[in-house]
N, C-alpha and C positions, 0 to 999 in steps of 0.2 A: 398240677400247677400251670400247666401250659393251656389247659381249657380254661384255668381261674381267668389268666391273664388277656385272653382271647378275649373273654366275656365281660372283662373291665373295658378293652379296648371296644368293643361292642357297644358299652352303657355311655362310656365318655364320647364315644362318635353320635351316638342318638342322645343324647343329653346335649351337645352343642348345637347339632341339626335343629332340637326344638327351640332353643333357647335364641337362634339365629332366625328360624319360622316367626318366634314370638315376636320379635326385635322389627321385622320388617314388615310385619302387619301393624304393627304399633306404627313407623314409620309411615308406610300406605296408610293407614288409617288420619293420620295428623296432618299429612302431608298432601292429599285428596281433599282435606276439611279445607285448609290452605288455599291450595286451588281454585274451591267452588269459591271460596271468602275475593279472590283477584276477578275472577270472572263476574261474579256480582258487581266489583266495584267498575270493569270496565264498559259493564253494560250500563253505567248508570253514572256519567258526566265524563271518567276519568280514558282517556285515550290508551295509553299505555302500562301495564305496570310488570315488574320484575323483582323478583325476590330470590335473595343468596340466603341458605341455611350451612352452617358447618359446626358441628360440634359431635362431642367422640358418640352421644347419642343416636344423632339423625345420621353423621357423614357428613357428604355434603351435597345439598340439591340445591338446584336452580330451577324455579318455576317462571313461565310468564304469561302475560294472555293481556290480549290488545293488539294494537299496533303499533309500528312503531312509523311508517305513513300511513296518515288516515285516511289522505284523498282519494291511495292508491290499493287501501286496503292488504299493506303489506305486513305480516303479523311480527310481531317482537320476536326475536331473535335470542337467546343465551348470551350468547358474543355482542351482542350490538352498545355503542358507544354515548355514551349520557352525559352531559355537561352536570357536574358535581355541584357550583351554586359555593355555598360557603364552604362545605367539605375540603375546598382547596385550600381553606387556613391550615389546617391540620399537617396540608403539604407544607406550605411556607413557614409555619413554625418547627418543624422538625430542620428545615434547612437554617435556620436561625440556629439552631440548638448546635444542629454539624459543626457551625462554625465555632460556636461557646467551647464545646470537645477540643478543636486545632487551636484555642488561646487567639484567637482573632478581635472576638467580640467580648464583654462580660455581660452577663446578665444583670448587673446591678450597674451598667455604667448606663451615665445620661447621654438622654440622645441629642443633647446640646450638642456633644460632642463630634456627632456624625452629622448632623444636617444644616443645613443653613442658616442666618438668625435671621431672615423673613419668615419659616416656617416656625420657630421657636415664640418669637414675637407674636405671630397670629394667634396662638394662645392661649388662657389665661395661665394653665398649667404647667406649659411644656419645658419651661426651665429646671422644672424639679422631676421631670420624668423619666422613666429607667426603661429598657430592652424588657425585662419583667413585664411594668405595668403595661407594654404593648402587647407582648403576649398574653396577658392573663386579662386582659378589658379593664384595667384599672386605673387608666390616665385621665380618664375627666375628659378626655378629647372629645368635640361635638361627630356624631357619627352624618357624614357627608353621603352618605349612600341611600339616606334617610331624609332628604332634604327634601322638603314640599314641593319646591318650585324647582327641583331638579328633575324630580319625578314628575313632576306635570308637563314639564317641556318632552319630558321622554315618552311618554306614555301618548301624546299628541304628537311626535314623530317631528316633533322642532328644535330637536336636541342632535344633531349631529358629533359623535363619537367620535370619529377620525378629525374633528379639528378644535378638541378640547387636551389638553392636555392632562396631566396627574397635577400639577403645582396648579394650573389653573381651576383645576375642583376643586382644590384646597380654598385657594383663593376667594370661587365666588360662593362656595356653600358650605365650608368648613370654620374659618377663619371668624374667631370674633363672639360666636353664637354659643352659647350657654344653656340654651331651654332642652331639657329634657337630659342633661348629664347629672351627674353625680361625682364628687369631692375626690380627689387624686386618693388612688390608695382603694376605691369602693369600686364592687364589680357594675358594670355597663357597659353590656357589646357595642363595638362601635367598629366599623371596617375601616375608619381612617386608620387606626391602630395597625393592619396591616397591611396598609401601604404603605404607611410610615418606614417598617419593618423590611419594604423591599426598595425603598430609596436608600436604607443604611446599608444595604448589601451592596448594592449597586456601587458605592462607595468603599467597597472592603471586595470584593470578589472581582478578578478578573474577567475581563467579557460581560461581567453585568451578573444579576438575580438569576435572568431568566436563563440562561447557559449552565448557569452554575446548579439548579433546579434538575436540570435536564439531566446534567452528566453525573452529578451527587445522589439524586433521590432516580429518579426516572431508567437511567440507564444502568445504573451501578445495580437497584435491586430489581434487573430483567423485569419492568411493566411497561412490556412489549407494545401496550395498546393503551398507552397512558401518554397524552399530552396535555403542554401547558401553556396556553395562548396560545398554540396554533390548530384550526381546523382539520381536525383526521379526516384524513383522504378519501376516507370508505366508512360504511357501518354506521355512520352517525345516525341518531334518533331523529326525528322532525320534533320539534318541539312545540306543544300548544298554550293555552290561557283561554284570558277570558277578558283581558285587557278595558273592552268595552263597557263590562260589567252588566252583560246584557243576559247573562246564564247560555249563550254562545259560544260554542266552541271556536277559535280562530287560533290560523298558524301562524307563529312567533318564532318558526325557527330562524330567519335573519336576523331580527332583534338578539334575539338569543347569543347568539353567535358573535356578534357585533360586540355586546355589553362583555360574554364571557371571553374574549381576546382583547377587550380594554382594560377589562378590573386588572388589578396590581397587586397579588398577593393574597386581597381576601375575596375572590372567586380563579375563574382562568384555567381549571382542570377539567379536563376529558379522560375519561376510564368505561372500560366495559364493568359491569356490575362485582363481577367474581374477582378483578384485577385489586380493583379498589379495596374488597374486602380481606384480598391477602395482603396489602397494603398494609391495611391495620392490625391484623394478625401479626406480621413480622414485627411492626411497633410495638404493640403491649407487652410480647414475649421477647424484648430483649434484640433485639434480631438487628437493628438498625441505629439507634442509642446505647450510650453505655447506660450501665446501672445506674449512676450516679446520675447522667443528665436526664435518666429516662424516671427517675424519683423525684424529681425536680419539675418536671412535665405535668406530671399527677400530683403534685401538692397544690390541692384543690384550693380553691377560696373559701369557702366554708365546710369544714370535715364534715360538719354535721346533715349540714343541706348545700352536697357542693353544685354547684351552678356550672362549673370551668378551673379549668389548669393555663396548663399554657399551650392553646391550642388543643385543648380536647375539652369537650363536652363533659359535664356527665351529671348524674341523678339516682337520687334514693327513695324508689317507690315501690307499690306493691305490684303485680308478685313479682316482682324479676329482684328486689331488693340492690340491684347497683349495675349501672353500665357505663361506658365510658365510650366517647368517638365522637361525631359529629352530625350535623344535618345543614340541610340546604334550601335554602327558598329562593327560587324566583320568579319570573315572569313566565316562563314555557319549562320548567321542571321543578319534582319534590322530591329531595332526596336522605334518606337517612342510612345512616351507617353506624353500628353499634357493638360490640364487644362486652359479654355479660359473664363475670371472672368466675360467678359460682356455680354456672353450664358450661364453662368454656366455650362457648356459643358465641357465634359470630351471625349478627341478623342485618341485611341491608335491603332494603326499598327501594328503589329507583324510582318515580313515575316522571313520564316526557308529560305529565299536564301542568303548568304553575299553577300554585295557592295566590300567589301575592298579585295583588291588584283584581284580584276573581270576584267572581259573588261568593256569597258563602257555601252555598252549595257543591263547590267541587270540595273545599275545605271540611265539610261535613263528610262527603263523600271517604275520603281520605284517610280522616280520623277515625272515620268507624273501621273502615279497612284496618289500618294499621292495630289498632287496640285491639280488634278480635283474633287475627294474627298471635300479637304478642299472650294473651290469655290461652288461644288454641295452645301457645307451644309451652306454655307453665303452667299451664291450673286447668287440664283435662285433653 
């Protein structure tokens, strides 16, 4: 009996040893394909790129390859610090939500009630609009971040940031315009929607949004390397484009920096890659929302084909069949962060290069990266 048992503890020790062999060559094997997939792409327009994998399959790895300064040929780092791009909604609507929790704010109240009737008035909508429809892109609001002749002033470096204010963008690029929205109630991203969102705080929260941001989300769930409007001191990425639209690489990290320490709500976070993604991790699992307001977050606008929650992203395609989180476009970074319920998988991209305002060629660049990626880690 004692040789039986020896020789079972024998078979179960080498049966896990293989089993563990198999498991991290399958890893090495996916996770190497990965690899050559980022190095490909940073040889070929994109400056920087970084990818977080966590799920009970892989673990958790962090690959990178590029740089993260290009002039000085310094390489990307694990730890090193990304401006997030729209990803920061995600933040601001969870701080919306903390409040809805403490009985502050409701979700179904209009936000007649909380902002001024200049702002109310500049709209066609906004008398009938709710905390909701800012969350979820449903207001009809004209998206001000999107404005032609905002973006042309910017991008020609005639637009000075430090002496525009947030009511003043409203004012000259928000206010009034109707092209390209869609009827209170129907989904259309729009980032007025989340400024809106951190004006009504500012109005309900001592010290303001941004304090309230810090001490609620930021400090309370230790991300340690996670800021919001303010420049981290260290680690930061350079950030590049293409601004000219010349298929030229040029650095944008002042702009960068400038734009992400103005927006209000719907940009304005700093994270290192890994931070961000336990971020979203602790959010889907409960960790930071109750039940109740975290079921409320995910009631998608269309179950079928959802588009958006409230402040989450998400999508039903093949093969990954449904994910949920957010992504980021700007001018000097591309950023996607994702959560896929039926891997437990947790997949985030970082790149310091912008798509928006680029040729198309980093944006092809990108896309092929990203899709061979997501196929590498589902369908072979």
């Amino acid at each position: 009996m004692k040789q039986l048992k020896l020789n079972l503890k024998a078979f179960v020790l080498l049966t896990s040893m293989a089993i563990s062999s198999t498991l991290a060559q399958t890893q090495n094997g996916k996770l190497g394909k990965i690899q050559k997939i980022m190095d490909a792409a940073t040889s070929n327009n994109l400056v920087g790129v970084s990818v977080y994998i966590k799920s009970p399959k892989f673990g958790k790895w962090i690959g990178t390859s590029g740089y993260s300064n290009l002039e000085e040929k310094i390489p990307l780092q694990e730890n090193d610090i990304f401006g997030l791009a729209s990803i920061g909604k995600t933040y601001t609507a969870v701080s919306v939500l903390k409040l809805v929790e403490e009985g502050k704010i409701g979700l179904d109240d209009k936000i007649q009630n909380y902002l001024p009737k200049e702002i109310i008035d500049g709209f066609a909508t906004a008398k009938d609009v709710t905390i909701r429809n800012l969350l979820g892109h449903t207001s009809g609001l004209y998206n001000y971040n999107r404005n032609p002749e905002l973006n042309e002033l910017y991008l020609k470096g005639n637009l000075k940031l430090d002496t525009l204010s947030h009511i003043d963008a409203l004012r000259k690029y928000a206010y009034g315009i109707t092209e390209h929205t869609k009827p209170l109630g129907e989904y259309k991203y729009s980032s007025t929607n989340y400024l809106l969102l951190t004006m009504i705080m500012d109005t309900i929260v001592q010290n303001g949004h941004e304090n309230f941001m810090r001490e609620h989300i930021i400090k309370k769930y230790n991300l340690k390397d996670t800021y919001y409007k303010q420049t981290p001191p260290e680690r930061l990425v350079g950030h590049y484009g293409d601004i000219d639209l010349n298929s030229s690489t040029e650095n944008l990290s002042k702009q960068t920096i400038e734009t992400t320490n103005w927006y209000s709500g719907d940009d304005g976070v700093y994270a290192p890659i890994e931070e961000a993604g336990l971020f979203l991790e602790k959010l889907v699992k409960g960790e930071i929302l109750s039940e109740e307001i975290l079921k409320e977050m995910m009631t998608w606008n269309d179950e079928k084909k959802p588009d958006y929650g409230l402040g989450l992203m998400a999508d039903k395609s093949f093969p990954y069949k449904f994910l949920m989180g957010h992504s980021g476009r700007g001018i000097g970074m591309t950023t996607d962060l994702y959560y896929f319920p039926h891997k437990d998988m947790t997949i985030a991209i970082f790149c310091n290069s912008g798509l928006r305002s680029a040729s198309k060629d980093y944006a092809k660049t990108y896309y092929q990266m990203r899709n061979k990626i997501i196929k590498k880690l589902f369908l072979f």
